[in-house]
Every structure is written in C-alpha cells, then in structure tokens.
C-alpha positions in Angstrom: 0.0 0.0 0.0 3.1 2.5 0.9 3.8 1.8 -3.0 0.4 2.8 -4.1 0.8 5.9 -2.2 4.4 6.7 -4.1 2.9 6.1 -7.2 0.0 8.1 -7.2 2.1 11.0 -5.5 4.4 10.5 -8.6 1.4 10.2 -11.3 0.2 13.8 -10.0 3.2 14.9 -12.5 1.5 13.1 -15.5 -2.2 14.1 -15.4 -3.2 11.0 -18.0 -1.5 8.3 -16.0 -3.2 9.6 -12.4 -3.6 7.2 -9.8 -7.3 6.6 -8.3 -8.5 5.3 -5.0 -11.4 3.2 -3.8 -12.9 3.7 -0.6 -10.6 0.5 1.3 -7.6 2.1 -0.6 -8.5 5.4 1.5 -8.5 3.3 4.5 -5.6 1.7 4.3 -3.9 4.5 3.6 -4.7 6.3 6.2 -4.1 3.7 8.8 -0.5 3.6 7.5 -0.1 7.4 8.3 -1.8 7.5 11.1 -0.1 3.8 12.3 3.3 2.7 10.9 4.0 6.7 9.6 3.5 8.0 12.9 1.5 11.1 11.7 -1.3 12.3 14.4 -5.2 13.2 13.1 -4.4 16.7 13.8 -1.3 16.6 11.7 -3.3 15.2 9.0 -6.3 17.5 9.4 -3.6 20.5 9.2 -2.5 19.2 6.1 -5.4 18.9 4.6 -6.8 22.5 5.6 -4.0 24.0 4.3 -4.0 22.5 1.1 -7.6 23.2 0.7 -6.8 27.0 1.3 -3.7 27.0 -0.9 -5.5 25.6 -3.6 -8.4 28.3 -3.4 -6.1 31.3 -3.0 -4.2 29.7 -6.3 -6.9 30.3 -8.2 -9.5 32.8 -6.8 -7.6 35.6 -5.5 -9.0 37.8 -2.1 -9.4 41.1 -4.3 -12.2 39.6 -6.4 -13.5 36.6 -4.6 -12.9 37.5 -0.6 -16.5 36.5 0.6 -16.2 32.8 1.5 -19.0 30.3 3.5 -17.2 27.3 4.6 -19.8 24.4 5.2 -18.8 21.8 7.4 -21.0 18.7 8.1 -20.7 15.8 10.3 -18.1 13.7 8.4 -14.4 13.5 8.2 -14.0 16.5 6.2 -15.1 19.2 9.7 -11.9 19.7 10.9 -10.5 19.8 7.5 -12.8 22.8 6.4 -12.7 24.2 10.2 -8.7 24.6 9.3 -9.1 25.7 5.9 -11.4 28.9 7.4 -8.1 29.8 9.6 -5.5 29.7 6.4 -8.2 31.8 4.8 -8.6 34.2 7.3 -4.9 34.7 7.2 -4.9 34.5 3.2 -7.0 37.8 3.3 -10.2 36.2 2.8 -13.2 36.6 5.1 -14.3 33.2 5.8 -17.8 32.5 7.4 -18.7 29.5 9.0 -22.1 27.1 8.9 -21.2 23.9 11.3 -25.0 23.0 12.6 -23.8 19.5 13.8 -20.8 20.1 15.5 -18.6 17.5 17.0 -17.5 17.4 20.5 -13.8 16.3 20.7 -11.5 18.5 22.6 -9.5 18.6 18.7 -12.7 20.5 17.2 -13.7 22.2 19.9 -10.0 23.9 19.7 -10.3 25.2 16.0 -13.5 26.3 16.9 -12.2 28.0 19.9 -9.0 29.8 17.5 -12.1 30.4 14.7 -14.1 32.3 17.2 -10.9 34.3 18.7 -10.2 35.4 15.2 -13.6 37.0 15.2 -14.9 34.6 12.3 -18.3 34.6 12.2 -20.6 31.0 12.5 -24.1 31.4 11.2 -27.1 29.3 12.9 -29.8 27.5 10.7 -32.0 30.8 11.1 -29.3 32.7 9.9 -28.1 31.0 6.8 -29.1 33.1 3.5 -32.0 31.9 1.2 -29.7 32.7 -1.8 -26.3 32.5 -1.3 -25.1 33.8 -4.4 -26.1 36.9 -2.3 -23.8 36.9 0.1 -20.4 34.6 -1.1 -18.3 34.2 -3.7 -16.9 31.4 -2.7 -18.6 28.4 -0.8 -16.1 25.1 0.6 -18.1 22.0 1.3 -16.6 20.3 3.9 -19.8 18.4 5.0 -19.0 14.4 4.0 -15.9 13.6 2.5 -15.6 9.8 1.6 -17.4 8.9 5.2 -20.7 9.2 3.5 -23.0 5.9 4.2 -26.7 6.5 2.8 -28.6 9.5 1.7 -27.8 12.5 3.6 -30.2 13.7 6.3 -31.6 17.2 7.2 -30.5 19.4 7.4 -27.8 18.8 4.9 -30.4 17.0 2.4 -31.7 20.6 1.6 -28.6 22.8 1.5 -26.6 20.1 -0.7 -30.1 20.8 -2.7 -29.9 24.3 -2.1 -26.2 24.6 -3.6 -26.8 22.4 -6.3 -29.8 24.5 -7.7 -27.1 27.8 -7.7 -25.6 25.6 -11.2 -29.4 25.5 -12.4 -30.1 26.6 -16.1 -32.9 28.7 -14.9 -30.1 31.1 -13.0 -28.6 32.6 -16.4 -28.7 36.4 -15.5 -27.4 35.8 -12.0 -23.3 35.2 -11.2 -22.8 31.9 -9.2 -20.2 31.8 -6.5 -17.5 29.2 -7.1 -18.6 25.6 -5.6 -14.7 24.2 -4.1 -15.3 20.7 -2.9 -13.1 18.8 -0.5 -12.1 15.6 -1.1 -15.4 14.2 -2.8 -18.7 16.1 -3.5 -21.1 16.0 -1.2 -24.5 13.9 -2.2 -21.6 12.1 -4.3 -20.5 8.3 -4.0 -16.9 7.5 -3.4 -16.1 5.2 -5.8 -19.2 5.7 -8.9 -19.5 9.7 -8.3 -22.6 11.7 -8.3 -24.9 8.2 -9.0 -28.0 10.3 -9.3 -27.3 13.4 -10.5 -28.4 15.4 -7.3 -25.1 15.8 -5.6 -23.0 18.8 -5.7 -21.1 19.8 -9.1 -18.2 22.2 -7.7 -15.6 24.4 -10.0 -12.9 22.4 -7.9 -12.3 19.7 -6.3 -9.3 19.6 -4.0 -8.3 15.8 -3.4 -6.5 15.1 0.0 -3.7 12.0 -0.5 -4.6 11.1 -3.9 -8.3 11.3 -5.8 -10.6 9.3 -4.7 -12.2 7.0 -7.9 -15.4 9.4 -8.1 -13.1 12.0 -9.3 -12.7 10.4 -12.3 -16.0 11.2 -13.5 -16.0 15.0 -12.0 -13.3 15.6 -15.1 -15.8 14.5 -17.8 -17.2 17.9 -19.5 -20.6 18.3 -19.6 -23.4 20.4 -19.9 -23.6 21.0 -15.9 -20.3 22.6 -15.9 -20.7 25.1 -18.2 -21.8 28.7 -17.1 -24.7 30.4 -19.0 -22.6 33.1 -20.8 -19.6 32.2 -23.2 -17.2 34.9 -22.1 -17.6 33.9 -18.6 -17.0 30.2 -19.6 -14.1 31.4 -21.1 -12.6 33.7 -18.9 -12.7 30.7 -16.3 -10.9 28.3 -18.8 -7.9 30.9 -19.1 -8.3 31.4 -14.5 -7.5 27.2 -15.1 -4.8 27.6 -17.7 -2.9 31.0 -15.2 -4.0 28.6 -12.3 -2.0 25.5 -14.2 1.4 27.8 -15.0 1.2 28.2 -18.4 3.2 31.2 -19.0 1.1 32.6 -21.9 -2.6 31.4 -22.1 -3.2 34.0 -24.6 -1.8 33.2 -28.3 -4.4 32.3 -30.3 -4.8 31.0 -33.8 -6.6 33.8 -36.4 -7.9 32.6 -39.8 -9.3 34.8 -42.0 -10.5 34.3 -45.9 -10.1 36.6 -49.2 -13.2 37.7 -51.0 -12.5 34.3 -53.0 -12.9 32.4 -50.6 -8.9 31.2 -50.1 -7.9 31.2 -46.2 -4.7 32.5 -44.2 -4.3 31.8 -40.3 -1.5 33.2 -38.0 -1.1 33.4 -34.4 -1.7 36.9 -32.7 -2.1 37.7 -28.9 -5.4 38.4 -27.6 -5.4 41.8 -26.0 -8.8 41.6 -24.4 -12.1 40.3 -23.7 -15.4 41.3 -22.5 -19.2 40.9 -23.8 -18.6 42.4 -26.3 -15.9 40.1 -28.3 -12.0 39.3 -28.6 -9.5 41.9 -29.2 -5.9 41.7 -30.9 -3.8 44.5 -32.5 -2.1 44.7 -35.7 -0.7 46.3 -38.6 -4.1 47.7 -41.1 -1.7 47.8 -43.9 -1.3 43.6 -43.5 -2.8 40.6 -45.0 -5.1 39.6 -42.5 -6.5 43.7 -42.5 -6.9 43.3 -46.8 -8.8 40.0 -46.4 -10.9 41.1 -42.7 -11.9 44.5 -45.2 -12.9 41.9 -47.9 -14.3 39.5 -45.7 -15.3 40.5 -42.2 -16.1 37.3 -41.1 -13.5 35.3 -39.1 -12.1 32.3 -36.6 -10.0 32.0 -33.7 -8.8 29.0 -31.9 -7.4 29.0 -28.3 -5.7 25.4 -27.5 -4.1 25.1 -23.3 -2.1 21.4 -23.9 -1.5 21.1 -20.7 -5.0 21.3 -20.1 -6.7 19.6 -23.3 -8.8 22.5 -23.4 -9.3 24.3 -27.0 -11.7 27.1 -27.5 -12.8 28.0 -31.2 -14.9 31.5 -31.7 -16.9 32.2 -35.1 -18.3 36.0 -36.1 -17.7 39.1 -37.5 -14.7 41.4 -37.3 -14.5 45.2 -36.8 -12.0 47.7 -35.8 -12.0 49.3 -32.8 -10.5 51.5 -30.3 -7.7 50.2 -27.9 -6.6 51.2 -24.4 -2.7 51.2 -23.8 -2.6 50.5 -27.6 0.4 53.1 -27.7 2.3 51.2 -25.7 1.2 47.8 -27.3 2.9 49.3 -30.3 6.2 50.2 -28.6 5.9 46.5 -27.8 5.4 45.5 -31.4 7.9 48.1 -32.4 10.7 46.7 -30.4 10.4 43.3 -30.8 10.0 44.1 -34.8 12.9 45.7 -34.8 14.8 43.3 -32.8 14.2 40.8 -35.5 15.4 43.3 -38.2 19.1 43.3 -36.3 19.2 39.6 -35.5 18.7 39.0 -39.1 21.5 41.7 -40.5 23.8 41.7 -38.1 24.1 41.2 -33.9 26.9 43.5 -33.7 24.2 46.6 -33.9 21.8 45.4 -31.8 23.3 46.8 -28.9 23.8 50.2 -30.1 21.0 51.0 -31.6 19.5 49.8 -27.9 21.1 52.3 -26.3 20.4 55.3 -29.1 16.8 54.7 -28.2 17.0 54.2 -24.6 18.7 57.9 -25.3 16.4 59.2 -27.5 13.5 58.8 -24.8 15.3 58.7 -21.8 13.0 62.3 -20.9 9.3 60.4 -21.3 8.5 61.7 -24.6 6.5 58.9 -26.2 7.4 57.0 -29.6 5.2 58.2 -32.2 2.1 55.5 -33.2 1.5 55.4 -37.3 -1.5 55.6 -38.1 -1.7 52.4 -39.7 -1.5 50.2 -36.5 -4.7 49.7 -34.3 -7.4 47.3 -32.7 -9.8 45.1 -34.1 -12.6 43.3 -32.4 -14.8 39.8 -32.8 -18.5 39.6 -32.2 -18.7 36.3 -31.1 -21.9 33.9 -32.9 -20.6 30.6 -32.0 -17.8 29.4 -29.5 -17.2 25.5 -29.1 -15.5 24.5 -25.9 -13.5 21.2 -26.6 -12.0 19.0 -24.0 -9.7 16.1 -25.1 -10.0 12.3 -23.6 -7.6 9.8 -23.6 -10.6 8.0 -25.1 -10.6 10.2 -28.3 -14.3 10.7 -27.3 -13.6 14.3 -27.2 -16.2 16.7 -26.0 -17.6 19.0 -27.7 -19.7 21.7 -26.6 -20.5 24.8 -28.8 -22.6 28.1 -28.0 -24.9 29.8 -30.7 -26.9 32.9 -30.6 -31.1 32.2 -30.5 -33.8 34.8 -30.4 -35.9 34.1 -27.3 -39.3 36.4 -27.2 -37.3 39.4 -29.0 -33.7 39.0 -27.6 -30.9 36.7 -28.5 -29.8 34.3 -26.0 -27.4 31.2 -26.1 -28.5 28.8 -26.7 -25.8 25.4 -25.5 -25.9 21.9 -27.6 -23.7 19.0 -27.3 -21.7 18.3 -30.8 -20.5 15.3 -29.4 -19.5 12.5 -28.4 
C-alpha cells in the first residue's frame, strides 16, 4: 500500500496516467499514516486544511472573490474545512462559518475555539441566507468527504439541494459563486461519483492524499459545468490555464478568408475580452487587414495542452478603439525591430539599444503610425472542446437564438 501511495504522488506529475483510489484504498492508507508513519489526526487534518486554502487562493484571489461560507458537516472532512477557514482568514479572505452539527472532541472544539478568537463569524440554521449567491463568492463544502453511508439527512439534504440549484439553467442572468469541494462532493459516492445526478457539481475539487475513484468522473465535460454566458466560460478556462502555470494562455490562432474564398491563419495575442468580443492589435496595412476589409467574417482557436482544453470562436470582425494601444505598439515596435538586427547583423543590436534608450530617456512617447490599431470579434458561436484519452472528445458549442425578441445562447452537445 506505501507503494500505491508513491505512485500516485508521482502520477500527480502526469495528469493521464493519475492514480485513483477506492474507498478501502483510503482506508488503508490512512491507517499507514496514522499507524506505521507516525503522523497524528491533527497533523493530518492541518495538512489537509491547508492545502484546501492554498488551492483556493491559487486560483480565486482575495481582491475579487474574498466572501467565502465554509460548510462543514458531520463527516471526516469538519476539521478539514474548520482549518481551511483559519488559512483563509490569514490569506485575506473573510471566511464564514455554517457547522450546525458540531462534533465534540476536545481537537474540534479547539479550531473552533481559534475560529471564534479570530472573530470569524458561525451562522445558525436561522441565519443562513436563502440565496447564497447573495452573500459569497466562494462556498467550501466540507460536510462528508468519503465517510458518507446512505442518503444524507436534514439538514444537509436541503442545503446540498440548495447549492446544487445555484448551477441550475434557470439562474442565467445571476453570477454563481465558485462551488470548491473537498475531497469528494457532497450527495456524491466515493467510488461511482454523483450516481443520481443530485449531488454537488463544484468548480474544484481539492483531493486530500490522492483522488478518490469518483473524481474520475467529475473531469468528464458536460453540460452542468458550463456557465450560462460564453465569455464567462471562457474567462474561467484561461483562470485554469494562469492557475496551471502556463506562461502565456493567450496566443491564439486567427484565420481569415479573401473575398475568394482562399484562407490564411497566423497566431496573434489576444489583448482583451469582455461581452462584447476578442481583441488583438495589428498592422491595417497587412494581409489579415486586406482580407478582414474583404471578408469581415473570421475564426479563432485558443488550445491550453496542458489542459486539453481548446476554445474555437466564429463572427464578424470590426475595428476598434484600444486602451494602452500606444504602448502595445512600442511593444510591437521593439520586438520588430529586434528581428530586423538579428537577421542583418548582432553587432548593432546593442547600439541601436542604447540610441533609443537615449532618444526617450526624458518620457517623450514613440510616435504610433496611423496604420496600427485594434480590431474586435462579435462572437456567434464558441465551441468548448476538452480532449480524452478515449478520443471521445467533448464537444460543446454556444450559438446565438432569439428568445421572445432578444438573443440568447443557446448550449448543444456536438458530441460524443
């Protein structure tokens, strides 16, 4: 068993050959750490609070997600969100707890007793919000972990209910806060996942040794985990790909056609998003400008390997105003011109580095032709791909529909 631990620390490292345990398998191992190991339940619950809290702060900064409920129930996972709520606290968050069913051992009395001294609030049944998208941008259940025997009873039946319905369709105008499970889902089964489709679908799920076999089937893409809006889908898929270390999620692939129909793609960098399309710079005396004026209608692909995510976006192109475009150009200019000396000759690279440097050593600004500015896509369709070892890729795609005079998306499966 020691070996199975070693090899699904090591497999962590090599995201298609990961390790996954069954419910005896999380037994064993923990009476190896606990037994032969020497570790103690509170080292272990430590541990695992702090990982849970490293793992949120990775990905969901303080400044724009600080408002976090941490649910803890009566399984294994208590302590581990109990210690979490601390690490928060002191990550600049402001953690709130809701622990109806609290156990009594002098170990969770004692993070209760540090929660409380750190003036963290607890909330009573009475006092728990009817929405919580309200009030949190962030909820951590703690409640079950893989200690879960039978269907949950109140009152965690309805708040596992209650969080579940926040990922409804019906919610499309309203922003969701982030679901972070630990361990495994709550309503879920340990070893075959969320059986009946009621349990809780979290944004991320933080697995404490090595995953358990139900998270398996929380990587599948489906319709669940996609948000209403496209953009926000998106923006969360480049959060995973800054989350995962890739140092530039941003390159992406633009194709464009002549008003004859023959096609051209390059890579550009996009500049910006919002709800209102994709945004690169570039040079309006180029190619790609001729054939966009020709043929405003374009395609760009977005592909994260590490993360065997790819993004394509259909619709029409138009130019547009930039902010900071001056000193995108400066950007542009230097690395242009960078490429100019490495191809004639290295010995002038320096010097000319330093005439420049010179030459605007005072702040005056680099004069912007007036061929060089912004263009922008208008989305009409974006597919969301994920890849699986399978090769039964999935394939999800947003279009625009008209509902009773406005357009809405509209989400369909492509396959598999």
């Amino acid at each position: 068993m020691a070996g199975k631990i070693a090899s699904s620390l090591e497999s962590l490292n090599d995201p298609d050959s990961i390790s996954y345990l069954t419910q005896k398998e999380v037994a064993e191992i923990d009476e190896i750490l606990l037994g032969d190991l020497g570790f103690s339940v509170d080292q272990l619950m430590e541990l695992a609070g702090l990982s849970v809290a490293t793992s949120i702060a990775e990905v969901y900064k303080p400044n724009e997600y600080s408002r976090v409920l941490v649910i803890c129930g009566p399984g294994n996972n208590d302590g581990d969100g109990l210690v979490a709520a601390r690490h928060l606290h002191h990550f600049g968050y402001k953690p709130v707890l809701y622990y109806p069913n609290r156990t009594l051992e002098a170990l969770h009395t004692g993070l209760v007793t540090q929660l409380k001294s750190l003036s963290i609030p607890f909330l009573s049944i009475e006092n728990l919000p009817m929405d919580l998208s309200n009030d949190f941008d962030i909820l951590v259940d703690a409640l079950f972990g893989f200690s879960l025997h039978g269907a949950p009873r109140p009152p965690f039946d309805g708040l596992i209910q209650k969080i579940v319905c926040l990922h409804s369709n019906d919610r499309i105008s309203q922003k969701s806060p982030v679901i972070v499970s630990v361990d495994v889902p709550s309503g879920w089964h340990v070893e075959e996942g969320d059986v009946n489709g009621e349990g809780i679908k979290p944004d991320m799920l933080v697995s404490l040794t090595a995953p358990k076999l139900c998270a398996k089937s929380s990587s599948e893409f489906c319709e669940d985990h996609l948000v209403a809006d496209p953009i926000d889908q998106f923006q969360k898929w480049v959060d995973d790909a800054v989350a995962a270390g890739l140092r530039e999620p941003n390159p992406m692939v633009l194709s464009t056609a002549s008003k004859d129909g023959k096609l051209s793609s390059r890579m550009v960098m996009l500049k910006g998003v919002d709800k209102e399309g994709f945004v690169w710079c570039t040079d309006y005396e180029s190619r790609k400008t001729r054939e966009i004026s020709e043929n405003p209608h374009a395609a760009l692909l977005f592909y994260w390997k590490g993360l065997n995510h790819q993004v394509k976006v259909e619709g029409a192109v138009q130019s547009c105003l930039v902010k900071n475009l001056r000193s995108i150009f400066i950007v542009f200019l230097v690395v242009l011109r960078l490429q100019q000396l490495l191809a004639s000759n290295w010995h002038v690279l320096h010097q000319e580095y330093k005439e420049l440097e010179a030459k605007f050593s005072d702040g005056s600004l680099i004069p912007k032709p007036e061929h060089w500015g912004g263009y922008r896509l208008k989305p009409v369709i974006l597919e969301f791909w994920q890849g699986e070892q399978s090769h039964l890729h999935d394939r999800l795609q947003y279009s625009i529909q008209e509902v009773n005079g406005r357009p809405v998306w509209k989400i369909d499966r492509l396959a598999p």
